[in-house]
KELUM-731737 format. One record per residue (C-alpha): x negated, y, z; residue in three letters. Coordinates in Angstrom, 3 decimals, m for minus. Each point is the difference from the previous one (the first is absolute). Example, Ala and Ser with C-alpha at 12.3 -4.5 7.8 and 13.67 -1.06 7.14 Angstrom:
2
       east      north         up    aa
    m12.300     m4.500      7.800   ALA
     m1.370      3.440     m0.660   SER
***
This chain:
462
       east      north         up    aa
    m19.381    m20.057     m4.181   UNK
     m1.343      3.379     m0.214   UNK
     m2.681      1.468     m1.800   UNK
     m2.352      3.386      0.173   UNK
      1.399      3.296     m2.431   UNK
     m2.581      0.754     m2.833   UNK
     m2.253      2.893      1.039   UNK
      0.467      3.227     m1.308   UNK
     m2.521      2.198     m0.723   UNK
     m0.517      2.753      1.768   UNK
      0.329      3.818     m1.064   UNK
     m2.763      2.598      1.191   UNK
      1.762      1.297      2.787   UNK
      2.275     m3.371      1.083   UNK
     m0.936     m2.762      1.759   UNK
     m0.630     m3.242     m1.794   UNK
      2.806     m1.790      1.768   UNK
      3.179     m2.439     m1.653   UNK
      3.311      0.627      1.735   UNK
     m0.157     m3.620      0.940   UNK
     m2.804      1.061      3.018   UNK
      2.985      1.687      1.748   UNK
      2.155     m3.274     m0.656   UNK
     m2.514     m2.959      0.370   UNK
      1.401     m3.523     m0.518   UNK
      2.921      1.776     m1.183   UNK
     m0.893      0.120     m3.551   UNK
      2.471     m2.506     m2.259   UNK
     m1.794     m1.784     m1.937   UNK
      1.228     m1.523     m3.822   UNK
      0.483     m2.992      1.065   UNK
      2.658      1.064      2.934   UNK
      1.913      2.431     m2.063   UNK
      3.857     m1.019     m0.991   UNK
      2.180      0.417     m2.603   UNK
      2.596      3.052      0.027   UNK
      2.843     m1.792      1.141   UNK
     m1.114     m1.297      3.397   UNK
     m1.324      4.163      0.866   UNK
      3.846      1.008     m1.567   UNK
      1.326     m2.840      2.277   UNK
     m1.741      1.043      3.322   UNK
      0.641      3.980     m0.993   UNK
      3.618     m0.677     m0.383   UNK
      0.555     m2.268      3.001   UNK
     m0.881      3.274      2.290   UNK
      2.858      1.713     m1.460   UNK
      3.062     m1.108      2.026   UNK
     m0.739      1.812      3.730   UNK
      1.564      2.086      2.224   UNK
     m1.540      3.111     m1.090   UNK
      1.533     m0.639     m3.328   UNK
      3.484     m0.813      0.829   UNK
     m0.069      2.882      1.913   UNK
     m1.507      2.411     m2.877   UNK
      2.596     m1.579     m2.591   UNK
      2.965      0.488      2.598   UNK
     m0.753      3.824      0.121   UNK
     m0.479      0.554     m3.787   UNK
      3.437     m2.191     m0.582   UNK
      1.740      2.222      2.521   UNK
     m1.668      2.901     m1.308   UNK
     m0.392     m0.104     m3.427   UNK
      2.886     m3.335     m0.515   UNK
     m1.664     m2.839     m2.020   UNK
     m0.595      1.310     m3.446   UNK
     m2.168      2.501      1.782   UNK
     m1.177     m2.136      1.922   UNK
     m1.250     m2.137     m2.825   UNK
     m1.234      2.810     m1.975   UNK
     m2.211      1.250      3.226   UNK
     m1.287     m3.217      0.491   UNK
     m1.116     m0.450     m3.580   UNK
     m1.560      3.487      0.093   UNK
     m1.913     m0.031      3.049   UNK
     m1.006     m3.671     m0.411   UNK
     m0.585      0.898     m4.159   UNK
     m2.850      2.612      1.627   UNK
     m1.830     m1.757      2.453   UNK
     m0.322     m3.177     m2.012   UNK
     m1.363      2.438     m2.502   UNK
     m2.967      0.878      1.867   UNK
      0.195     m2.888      1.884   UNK
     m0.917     m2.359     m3.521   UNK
     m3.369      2.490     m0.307   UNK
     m1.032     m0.526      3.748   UNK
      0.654     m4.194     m0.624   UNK
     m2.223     m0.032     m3.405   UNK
     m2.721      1.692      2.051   UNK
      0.444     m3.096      2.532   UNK
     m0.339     m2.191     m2.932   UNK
     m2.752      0.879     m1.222   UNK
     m1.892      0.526      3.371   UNK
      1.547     m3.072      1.831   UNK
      0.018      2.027      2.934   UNK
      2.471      1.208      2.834   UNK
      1.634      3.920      0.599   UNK
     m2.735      1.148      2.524   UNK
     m2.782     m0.849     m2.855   UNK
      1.999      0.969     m2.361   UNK
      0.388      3.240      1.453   UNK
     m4.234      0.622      0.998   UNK
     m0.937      1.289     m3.301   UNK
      2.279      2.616      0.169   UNK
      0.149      1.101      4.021   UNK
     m3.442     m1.276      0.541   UNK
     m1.229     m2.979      2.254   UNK
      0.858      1.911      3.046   UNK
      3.223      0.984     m1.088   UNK
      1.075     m3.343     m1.408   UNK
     m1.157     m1.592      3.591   UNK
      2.259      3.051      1.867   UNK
      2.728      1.564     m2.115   UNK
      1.172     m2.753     m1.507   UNK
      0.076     m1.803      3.228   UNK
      1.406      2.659      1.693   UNK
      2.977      0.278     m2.472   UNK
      0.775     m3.454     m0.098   UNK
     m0.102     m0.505      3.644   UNK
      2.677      3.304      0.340   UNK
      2.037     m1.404     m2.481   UNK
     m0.084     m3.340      0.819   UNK
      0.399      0.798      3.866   UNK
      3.416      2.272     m1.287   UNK
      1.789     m2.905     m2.169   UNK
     m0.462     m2.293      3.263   UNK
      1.535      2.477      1.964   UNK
      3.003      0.352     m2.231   UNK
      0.508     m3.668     m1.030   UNK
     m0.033     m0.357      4.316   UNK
      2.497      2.594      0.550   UNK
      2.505     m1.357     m2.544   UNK
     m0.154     m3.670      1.674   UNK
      0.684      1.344      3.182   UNK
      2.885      1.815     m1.367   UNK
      1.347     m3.190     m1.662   UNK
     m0.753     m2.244      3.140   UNK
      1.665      2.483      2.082   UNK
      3.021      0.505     m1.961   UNK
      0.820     m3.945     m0.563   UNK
     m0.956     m0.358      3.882   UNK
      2.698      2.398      0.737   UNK
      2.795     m1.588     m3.010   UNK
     m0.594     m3.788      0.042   UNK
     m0.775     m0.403      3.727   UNK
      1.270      3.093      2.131   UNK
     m3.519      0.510      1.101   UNK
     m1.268      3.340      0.353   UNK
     m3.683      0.614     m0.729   UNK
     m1.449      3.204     m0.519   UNK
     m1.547      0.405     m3.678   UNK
     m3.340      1.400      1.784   UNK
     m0.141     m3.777      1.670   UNK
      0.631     m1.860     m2.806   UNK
     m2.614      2.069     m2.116   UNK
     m2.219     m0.609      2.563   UNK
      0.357     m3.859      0.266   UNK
      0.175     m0.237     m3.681   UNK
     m3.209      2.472     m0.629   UNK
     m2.083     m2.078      3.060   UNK
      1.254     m3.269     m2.197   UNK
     m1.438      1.177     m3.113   UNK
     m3.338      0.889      1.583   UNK
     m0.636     m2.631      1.706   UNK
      0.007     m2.198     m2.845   UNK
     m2.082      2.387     m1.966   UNK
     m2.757      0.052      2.707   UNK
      0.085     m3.477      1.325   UNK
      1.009     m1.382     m3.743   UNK
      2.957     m1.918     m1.165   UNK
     m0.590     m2.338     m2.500   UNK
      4.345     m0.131     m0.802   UNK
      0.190      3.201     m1.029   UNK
     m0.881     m1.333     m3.723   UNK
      2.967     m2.449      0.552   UNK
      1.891      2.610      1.008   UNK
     m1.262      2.480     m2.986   UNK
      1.995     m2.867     m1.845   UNK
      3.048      0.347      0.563   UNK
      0.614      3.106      1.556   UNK
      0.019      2.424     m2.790   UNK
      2.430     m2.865     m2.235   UNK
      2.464      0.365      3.315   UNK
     m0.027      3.383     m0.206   UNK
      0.711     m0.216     m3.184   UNK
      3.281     m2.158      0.310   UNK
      1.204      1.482      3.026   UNK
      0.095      3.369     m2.361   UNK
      1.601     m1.318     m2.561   UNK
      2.358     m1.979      2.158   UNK
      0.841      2.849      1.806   UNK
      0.641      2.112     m3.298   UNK
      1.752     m2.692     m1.605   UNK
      2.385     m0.250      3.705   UNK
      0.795      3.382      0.024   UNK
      0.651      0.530     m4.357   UNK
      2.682     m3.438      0.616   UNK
      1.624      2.016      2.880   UNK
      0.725      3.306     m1.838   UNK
      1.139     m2.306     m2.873   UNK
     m1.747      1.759     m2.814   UNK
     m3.228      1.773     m0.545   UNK
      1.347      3.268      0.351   UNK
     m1.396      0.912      3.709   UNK
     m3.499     m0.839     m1.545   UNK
     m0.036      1.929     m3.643   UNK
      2.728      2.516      0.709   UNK
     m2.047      1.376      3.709   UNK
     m0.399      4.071     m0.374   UNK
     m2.471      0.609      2.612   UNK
      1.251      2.239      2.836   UNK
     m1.808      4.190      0.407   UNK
     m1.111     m1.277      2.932   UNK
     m1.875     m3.752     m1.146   UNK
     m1.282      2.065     m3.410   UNK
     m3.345      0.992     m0.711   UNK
     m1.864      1.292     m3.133   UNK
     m1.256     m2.831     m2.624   UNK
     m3.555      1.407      0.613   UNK
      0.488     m0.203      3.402   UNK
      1.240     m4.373     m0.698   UNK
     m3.160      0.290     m2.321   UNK
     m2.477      0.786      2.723   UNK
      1.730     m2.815      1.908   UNK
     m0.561     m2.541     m1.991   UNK
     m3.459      0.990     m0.844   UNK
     m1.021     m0.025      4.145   UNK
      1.533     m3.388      0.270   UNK
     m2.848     m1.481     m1.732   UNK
     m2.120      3.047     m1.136   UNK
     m3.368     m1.355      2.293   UNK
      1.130     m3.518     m0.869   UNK
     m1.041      1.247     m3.739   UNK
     m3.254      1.926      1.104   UNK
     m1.145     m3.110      1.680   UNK
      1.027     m2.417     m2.695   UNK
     m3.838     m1.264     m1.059   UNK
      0.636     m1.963      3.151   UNK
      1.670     m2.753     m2.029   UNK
     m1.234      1.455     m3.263   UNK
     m3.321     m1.316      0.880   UNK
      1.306     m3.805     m0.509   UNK
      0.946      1.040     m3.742   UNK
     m1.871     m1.877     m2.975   UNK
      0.235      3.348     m2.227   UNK
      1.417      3.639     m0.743   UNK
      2.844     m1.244     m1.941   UNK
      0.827     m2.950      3.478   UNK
     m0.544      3.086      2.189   UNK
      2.438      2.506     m1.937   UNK
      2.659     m2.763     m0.074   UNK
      0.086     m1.332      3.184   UNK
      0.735      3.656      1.124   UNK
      2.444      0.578     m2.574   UNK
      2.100     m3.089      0.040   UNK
     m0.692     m0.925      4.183   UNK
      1.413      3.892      0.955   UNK
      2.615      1.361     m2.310   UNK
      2.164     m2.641     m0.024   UNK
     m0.077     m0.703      3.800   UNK
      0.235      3.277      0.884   UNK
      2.777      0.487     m1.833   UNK
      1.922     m3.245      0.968   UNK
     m0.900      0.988      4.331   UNK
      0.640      3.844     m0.851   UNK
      3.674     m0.251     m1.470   UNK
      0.528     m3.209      2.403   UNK
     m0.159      2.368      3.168   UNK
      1.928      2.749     m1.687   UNK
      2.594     m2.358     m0.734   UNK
      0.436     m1.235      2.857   UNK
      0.192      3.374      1.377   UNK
      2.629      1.249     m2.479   UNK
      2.743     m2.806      0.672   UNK
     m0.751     m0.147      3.750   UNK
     m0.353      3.947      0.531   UNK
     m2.560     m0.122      2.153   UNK
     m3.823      1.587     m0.419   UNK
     m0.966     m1.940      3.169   UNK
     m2.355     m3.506     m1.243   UNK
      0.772     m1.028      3.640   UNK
      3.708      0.221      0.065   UNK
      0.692     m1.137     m4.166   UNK
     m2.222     m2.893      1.366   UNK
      2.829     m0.510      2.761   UNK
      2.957      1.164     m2.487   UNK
     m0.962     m3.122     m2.592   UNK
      2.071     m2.769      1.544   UNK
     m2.839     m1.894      1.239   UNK
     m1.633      2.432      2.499   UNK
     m2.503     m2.326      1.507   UNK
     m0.984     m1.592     m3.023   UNK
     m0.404      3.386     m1.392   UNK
     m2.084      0.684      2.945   UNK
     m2.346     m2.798      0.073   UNK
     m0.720      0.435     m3.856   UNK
     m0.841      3.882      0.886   UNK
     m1.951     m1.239      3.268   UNK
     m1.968     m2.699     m2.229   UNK
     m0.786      2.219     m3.045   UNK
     m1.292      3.150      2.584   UNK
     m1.957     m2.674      2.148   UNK
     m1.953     m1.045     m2.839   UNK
     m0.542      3.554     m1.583   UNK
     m1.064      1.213      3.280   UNK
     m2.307     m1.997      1.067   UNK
     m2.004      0.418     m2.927   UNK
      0.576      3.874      0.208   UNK
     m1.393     m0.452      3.714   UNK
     m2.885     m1.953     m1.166   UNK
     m0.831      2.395     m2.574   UNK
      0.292      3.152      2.226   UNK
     m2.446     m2.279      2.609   UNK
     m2.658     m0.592     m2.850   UNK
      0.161      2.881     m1.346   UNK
     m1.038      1.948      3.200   UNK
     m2.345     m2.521      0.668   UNK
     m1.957      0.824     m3.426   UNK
     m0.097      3.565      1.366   UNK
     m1.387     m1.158      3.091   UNK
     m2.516     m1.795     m1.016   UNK
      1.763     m2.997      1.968   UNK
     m0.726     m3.840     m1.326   UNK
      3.501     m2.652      0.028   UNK
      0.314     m0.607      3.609   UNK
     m0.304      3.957      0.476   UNK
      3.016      0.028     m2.544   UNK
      2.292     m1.428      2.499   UNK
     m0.279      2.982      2.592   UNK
      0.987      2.491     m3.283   UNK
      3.069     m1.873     m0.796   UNK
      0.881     m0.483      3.270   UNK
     m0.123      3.913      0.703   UNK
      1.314      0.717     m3.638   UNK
      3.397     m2.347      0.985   UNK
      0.146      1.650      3.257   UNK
      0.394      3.581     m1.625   UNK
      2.259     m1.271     m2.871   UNK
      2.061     m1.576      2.866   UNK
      0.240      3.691      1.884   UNK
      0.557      1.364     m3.452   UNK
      3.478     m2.031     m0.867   UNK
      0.961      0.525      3.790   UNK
     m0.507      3.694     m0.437   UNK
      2.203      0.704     m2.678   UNK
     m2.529     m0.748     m3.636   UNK
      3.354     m1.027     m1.094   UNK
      1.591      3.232     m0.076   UNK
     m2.925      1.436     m1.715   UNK
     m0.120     m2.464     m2.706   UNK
      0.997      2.087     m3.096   UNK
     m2.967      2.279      1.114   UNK
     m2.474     m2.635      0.272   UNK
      1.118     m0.968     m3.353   UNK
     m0.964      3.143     m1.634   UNK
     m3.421     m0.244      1.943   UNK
     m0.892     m3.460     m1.529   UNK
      1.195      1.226     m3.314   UNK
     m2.677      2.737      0.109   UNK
     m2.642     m2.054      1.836   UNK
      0.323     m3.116     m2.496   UNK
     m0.372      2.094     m3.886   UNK
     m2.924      2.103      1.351   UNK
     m2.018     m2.821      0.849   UNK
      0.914     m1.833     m2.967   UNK
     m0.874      3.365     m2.029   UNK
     m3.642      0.452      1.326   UNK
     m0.558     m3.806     m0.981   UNK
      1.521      0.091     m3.278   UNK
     m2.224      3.720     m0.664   UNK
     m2.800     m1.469      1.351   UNK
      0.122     m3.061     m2.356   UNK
      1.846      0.538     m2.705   UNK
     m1.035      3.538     m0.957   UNK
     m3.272      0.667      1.589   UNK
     m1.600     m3.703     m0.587   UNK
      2.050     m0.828     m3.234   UNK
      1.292     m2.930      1.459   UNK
     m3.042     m2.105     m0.050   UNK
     m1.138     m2.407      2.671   UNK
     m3.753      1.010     m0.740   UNK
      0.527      3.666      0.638   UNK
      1.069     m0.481      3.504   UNK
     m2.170      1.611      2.784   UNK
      0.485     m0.202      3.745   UNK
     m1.003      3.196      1.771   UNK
     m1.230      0.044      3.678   UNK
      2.084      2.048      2.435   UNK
      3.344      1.660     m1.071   UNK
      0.594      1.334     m3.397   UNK
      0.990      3.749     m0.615   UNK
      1.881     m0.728     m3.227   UNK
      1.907     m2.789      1.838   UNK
      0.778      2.026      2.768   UNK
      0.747      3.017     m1.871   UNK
      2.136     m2.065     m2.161   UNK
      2.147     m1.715      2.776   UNK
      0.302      2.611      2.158   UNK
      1.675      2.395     m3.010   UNK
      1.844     m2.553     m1.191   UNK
      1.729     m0.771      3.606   UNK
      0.542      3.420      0.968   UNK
      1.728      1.184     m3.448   UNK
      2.505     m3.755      0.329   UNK
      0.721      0.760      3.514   UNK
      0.956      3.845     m0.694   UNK
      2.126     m0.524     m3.351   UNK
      1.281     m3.300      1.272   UNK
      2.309      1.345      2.707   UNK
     m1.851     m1.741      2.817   UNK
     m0.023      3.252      2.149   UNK
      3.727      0.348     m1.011   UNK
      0.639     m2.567      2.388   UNK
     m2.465      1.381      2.899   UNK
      1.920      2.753      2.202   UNK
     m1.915      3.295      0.069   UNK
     m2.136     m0.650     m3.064   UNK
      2.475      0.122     m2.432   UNK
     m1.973      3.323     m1.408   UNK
     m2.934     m2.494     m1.377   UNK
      2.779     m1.912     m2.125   UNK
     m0.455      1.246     m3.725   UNK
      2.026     m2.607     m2.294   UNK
     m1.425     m0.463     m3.518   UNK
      0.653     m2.839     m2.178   UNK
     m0.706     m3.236      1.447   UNK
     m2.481      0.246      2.987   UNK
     m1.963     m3.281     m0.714   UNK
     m0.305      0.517     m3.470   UNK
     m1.346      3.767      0.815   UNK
     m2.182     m1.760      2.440   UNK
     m2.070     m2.514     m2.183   UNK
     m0.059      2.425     m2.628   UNK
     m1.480      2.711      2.348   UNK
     m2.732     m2.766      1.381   UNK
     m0.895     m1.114     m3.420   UNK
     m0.564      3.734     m0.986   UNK
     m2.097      0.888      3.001   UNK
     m2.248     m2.761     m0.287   UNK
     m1.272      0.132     m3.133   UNK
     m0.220      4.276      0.486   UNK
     m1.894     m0.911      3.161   UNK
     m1.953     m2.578     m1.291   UNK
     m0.862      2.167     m2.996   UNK
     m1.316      2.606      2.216   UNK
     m1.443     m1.849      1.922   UNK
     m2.441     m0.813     m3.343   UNK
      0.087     m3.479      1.217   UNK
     m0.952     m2.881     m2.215   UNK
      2.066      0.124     m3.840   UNK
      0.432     m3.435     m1.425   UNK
      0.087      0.688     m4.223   UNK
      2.332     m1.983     m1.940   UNK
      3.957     m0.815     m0.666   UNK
      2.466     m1.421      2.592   UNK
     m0.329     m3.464     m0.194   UNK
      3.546     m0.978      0.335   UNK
     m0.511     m3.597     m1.467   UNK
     m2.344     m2.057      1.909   UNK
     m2.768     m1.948     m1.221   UNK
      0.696     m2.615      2.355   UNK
      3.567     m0.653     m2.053   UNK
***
C-alpha cells in the first residue's frame, strides 16, 4: 500500500512540488515501513561478494589482517557516518535516492545525474563481478577437468547468463539470494580453517609481514574499503525508506554494515594470507573444494548482477523518458557493455575504479546531507523541489568529485596523468567535506530561499 507525500509549500522562487512527484507510487507509506532489523538483515546479506573477497584479499596481503581490520573499520566507520544522515532523510520522506536527491540537484538533475551515476556504476560492478566468474570457471575448467577455456569465453557465457535473467526475469534468483552468500560464507571459512590445520598453528595467518612488493599505504587500504561500498552508502535511502523512524534508520545502518563488513573484509584477507594468493579466482580454486568454491562465487555474483543490470537498465530508462517495457532494451545494452567491460580487462583496473566510486559515492551523499540537513534544518516541511538542474547541487557535486578523485590517488593509477595526483588526507573524506562546503557557499550566493530555525536532529515523528 502506498500513499501520496504531504505537500510542501512552496518558496517564492521554487516550484510547489514534493519529491514524491519524481517517485510516484514509490512513496512508503506507515503502514509498510519495518522494524530495523529486517533493513540490517537485507544490508548485511549484500556483504559477502566477489568484489569484497577480492578488496579484503588485497588489504590482507597488503596491509596483513590487523590492518586489514583497522582499514575496514575506518573506511566503513566513515561512510556509515554519512550514510546514517542520508537514511534519516529517507525516513522521514519515505522516499527513494533519485527523490531524495531532487531538492538538492533539482528535478532535472535528480531525473539525469543521478541516473546517470547509478547506471555507470552499476554497469562497472557487473562488469567486474563477470570478469572474476570467468576467471574462476576458467581456472577449475582447466584443474578439475583438463579443459581449456579461455577466461574471455567463460566471462562471456557467464555475463550473457546473468542478463538474460535480468531482462527476461528469473523468479530463482531470490532462492538463490538464499543461500548463496551463507555458501560463500562456509566455503571461506572452510577454506581458512583447511589451510590454518595444514600449517599446524596460526602462525602463517598472525605472523604474515607483507612483502615491498604486495604493500601499500593504510590510506591507500582506506580508500579501498571506502569504494567497496562508498555509492552503496550514498544510495542507502533505498532501503531506508522502509524504516519506521530516525532511530530504526540509524541502526539498521549501523548494526546491518559494520559488522558484515568486517566479518567479509578480514574473511578474504584471510584467506589470502594463508593461501598467498591476491587472485579471488585462484584462492577460490586453492580452498580444497574448487568447484564448490566456484558455484558459491557463481551463485552470489549471479544474483548481485542481475540486480546491478536491472538497475543500470532502469536507471537509463528514467533518463530516457522510457516506460517498463522500454527498460528492457537499457538493460539489455547496459549488460552488453558490462560484458565488453570484464572481457576488456575492468579487472585490471579495479583498484582505480575503486578510488572513482569512493569519490563519486561521498559527494553525492554531501550535497544531500547540505541540502537537508544544513540548508532546510532537517525538516520534512522545508523541502522544495526545483524545476530543471540546481546550481548549488551541481556546484556542490562537481567540487566535491574533482577534489576526491585528485587527493585520492585515482590518477596515480592512470599512465600519463600521474601530474593531476595530489594526495591529501583521505580523498573521500576531502570529497564530502568539499561538496558540503560548496553547496551551502553556492546556495548562499545564490540568495536562494533561508529556512530560520535550529537543526532538527530529533524528529517529531519519534
Amino acid at each position: 500500500m502506498t500513499s501520496s507525500a504531504p505537500d510542501f509549500p512552496a518558496a517564492a522562487d521554487e516550484a510547489a512540488a514534493s519529491p514524491a512527484s519524481l517517485a510516484a507510487g514509490l512513496h512508503v507509506a506507515e503502514s509498510d515501513r519495518k522494524s530495523w532489523l529486517d533493513i540490517a538483515f537485507v544490508r548485511a546479506g549484500g556483504m559477502f561478494s566477489a568484489p569484497t573477497l577480492m578488496v579484503g584479499a588485497a588489504l590482507g596481503m597488503g596491509l596483513a589482517l590487523p590492518g586489514a581490520a583497522l582499514a575496514t573499520l575506518a573506511g566503513f566507520g566513515f561512510i556509515v557516518a554519512y550514510m546514517c544522515f542520508v537514511s534519516m532523510q529517507a525516513a522521514d520522506l519515505g522516499l527513494p535516492t533519485a527523490s531524495l536527491a531532487a531538492p538538492a540537484l533539482g528535478r532535472a538533475g535528480a531525473r539525469y545525474l543521478v541516473s546517470l551515476i547509478v547506471g555507470v556504476v552499476t554497469i562497472g560492478w557487473f562488469g567486474v563481478q563477470t570478469a572474476v566468474c570467468g576467471a574462476s570457471l576458467s581456472l577449475m575448467l582447466a584443474d578439475v577437468f583438463s579443459i581449456q577455456a579461455p577466461v574471455w569465453a567463460c566471462s562471456v557465457a557467464l555475463g550473457a547468463l546473468m542478463l538474460i535473467t535480468a531482462v527476461i526475469g528469473f523468479n530463482g534468483l531470490k532462492w538463490l539470494s538464499s543461500i548463496a552468500a551463507p555458501l560463500l560464507v562456509l566455503i571461506c571459512l572452510y577454506g581458512v580453517g583447511a589451510s590454518i590445520a595444514r600449517a599446524g598453528s596460526l602462525e602463517p595467518l598472525l605472523g604474515y609481514v607483507p612483502l615491498p612488493v604486495d604493500a601499500i599505504g593504510f590510506i591507500a587500504g582506506v580508500n579501498m574499503a571506502v569504494g567497496l561500498f562508498a555509492f552503496a552508502g550514498a544510495t542507502a535511502g533505498d532501503f531506508a525508506r522502509f524504516a519506521r523512524t530516525r532511530k530504526d534508520a540509524v541502526l539498521s545502518c549501523v548494526v546491518g554494515v559494520i559488522p558484515a563488513a568486517l566479518v567479509a573484509l578480514v574473511a578474504g584477507a584471510s584467506l589470502a594470507i594463508v593461501t598467498g594468493e591476491s587472485d579471488i579466482a585462484v584462492i577460490m580454486n586453492s580452498v580444497g573444494l574448487p568447484a564448490v568454491g566456484l558455484v558459491a562465487l557463481v551463485l552470489s555474483a549471479w544474483t548481485v548482477n542481475a540486480g546491478n543490470v536491472y538497475s543500470a537498465g532502469l536507471g537509463f530508462a528514467v533518463m530516457m523518458g522510457r516506460d517498463e517495457d522500454g527498460s528492457k532494451w537499457t538493460t539489455a545494452v547496459s549488460g552488453v557493455l558490462g560484458i565488453v567491460l570484464a572481457v576488456g580487462g575492468i579487472l585490471g583496473q579495479f583498484e582505480a575504479f575503486l578510488t572513482v566510486l569512493s569519490a563519486c559515492g561521498p559527494a553525492l551523499a554531501g550535497v544531500m546531507i547540505a541540502d537537508y540537513w544544513l540548508v532546510r534544518k532537517g525538516r520534512p516541511e522545508n523541502v522544495r523541489v526545483r524545476d530543471g538542474f540546481s546550481l548549488p547541487g551541481l556546484a556542490g557535486l562537481a567540487a566535491g568529485i574533482a577534489v576526491g578523485v585528485v587527493t585520492g590517488g585515482t590518477f596515480a593509477l592512470v599512465p600519463g596523468l600521474e601530474f593531476l595526483d595530489m594526495p591529501f588526507f583521505i580523498g573521500p573524506v576531502n570529497g564530502i567535506v568539499v561538496s558540503m562546503v560548496v553547496y551551502v557557499v553556492v546556495y548562499k550566493l545564490a540568495k536562494l530561499p533561508a529556512f530560520p530555525g535550529t537543526i532538527q536532529l530529533i524528529a517529531n515523528r519519534e
